[in-house]
N, C-alpha and C positions, 0 to 999 in steps of 0.2 A: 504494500500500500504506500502510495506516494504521503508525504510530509499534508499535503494539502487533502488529502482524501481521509488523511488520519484527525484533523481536526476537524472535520466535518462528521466523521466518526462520531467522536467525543462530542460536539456537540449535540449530534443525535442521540446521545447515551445520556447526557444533560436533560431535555427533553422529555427522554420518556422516564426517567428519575420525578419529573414534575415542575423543573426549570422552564421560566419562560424567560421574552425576549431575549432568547441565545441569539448571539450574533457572533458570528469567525470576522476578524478585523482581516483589515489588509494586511499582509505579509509589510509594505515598505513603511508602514505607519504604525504600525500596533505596537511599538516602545515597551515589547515584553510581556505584553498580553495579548493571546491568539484567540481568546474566547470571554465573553462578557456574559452576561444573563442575572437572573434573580430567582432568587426558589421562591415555593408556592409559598412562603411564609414572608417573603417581602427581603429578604438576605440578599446582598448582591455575594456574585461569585465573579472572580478573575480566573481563569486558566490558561496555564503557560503548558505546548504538548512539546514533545522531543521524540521523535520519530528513527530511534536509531537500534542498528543491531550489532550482535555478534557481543562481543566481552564489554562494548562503550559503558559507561555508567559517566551519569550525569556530574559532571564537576561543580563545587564549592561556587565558582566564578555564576554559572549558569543560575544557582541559583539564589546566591546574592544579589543578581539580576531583578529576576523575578520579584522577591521578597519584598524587594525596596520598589519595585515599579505596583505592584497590588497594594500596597498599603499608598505611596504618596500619589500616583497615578491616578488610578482607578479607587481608590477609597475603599475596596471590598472586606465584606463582610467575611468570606471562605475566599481562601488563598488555596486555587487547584493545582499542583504543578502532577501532569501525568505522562510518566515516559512508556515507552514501549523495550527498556532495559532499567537495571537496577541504578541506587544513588549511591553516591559513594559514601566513606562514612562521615566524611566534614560536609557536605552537602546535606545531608540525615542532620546532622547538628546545629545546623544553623536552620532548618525548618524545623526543628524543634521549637528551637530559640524567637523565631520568629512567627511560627503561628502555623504555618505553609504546612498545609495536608500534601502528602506523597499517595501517589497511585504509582506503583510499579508494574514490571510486567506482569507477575502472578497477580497480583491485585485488579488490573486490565482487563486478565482475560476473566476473571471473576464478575465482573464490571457487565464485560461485553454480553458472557453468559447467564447474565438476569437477575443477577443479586445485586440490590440496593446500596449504592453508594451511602456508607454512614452519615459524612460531612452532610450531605445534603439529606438527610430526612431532619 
């Protein structure tokens, strides 16, 4: 799955979780956030997706990125970061630290196969 078909993915996984106004930003604009929306309970959500294989795992850098663009950016409520591989463990640490819910790939495909995302109930 291409990078762009895999946030369209997630957004549609957003959706039927019960998120509305999901929107995928533009790629040249979105300043770290690939996906915007609000759960049925009024919550905004930011999602940042990472579309990578093989041994990759998300670096520290990536998502200090992140962390700081959903809170000063976008103001949201749930901070999504969801990769299609694992985080590393200072990436793990600093979404602790900062709030930032992790979806990994096991987590993903749990996701994709119709179990409810926690964050968002």
């Amino acid at each position: 799955m291409t990078w762009k078909a895999f946030e369209h993915h997630v957004a549609d996984l957003l959706r039927r979780d019960g998120c509305v106004d999901v929107v995928v930003r533009q790629a040249r604009t979105d300043r770290g956030i690939d996906i915007t929306g609000r759960t049925a309970d009024g919550r905004t959500v930011a999602v940042q997706c990472k579309n990578r294989a093989g041994r990759w795992a998300v670096p520290s850098a990536d998502m200090q990125k992140f962390a700081g663009a959903s809170r000063a950016i976008a103001q949201a409520d749930i901070a999504l970061f969801v990769a299609t591989c694992n985080f590393n463990h200072e990436s793990e640490a600093i979404a602790k630290l900062t709030g930032v819910v992790t979806v990994n790939r096991e987590e993903l495909e749990a996701w994709s196969a119709g179990v409810r995302l926690k964050a968002l109930r």
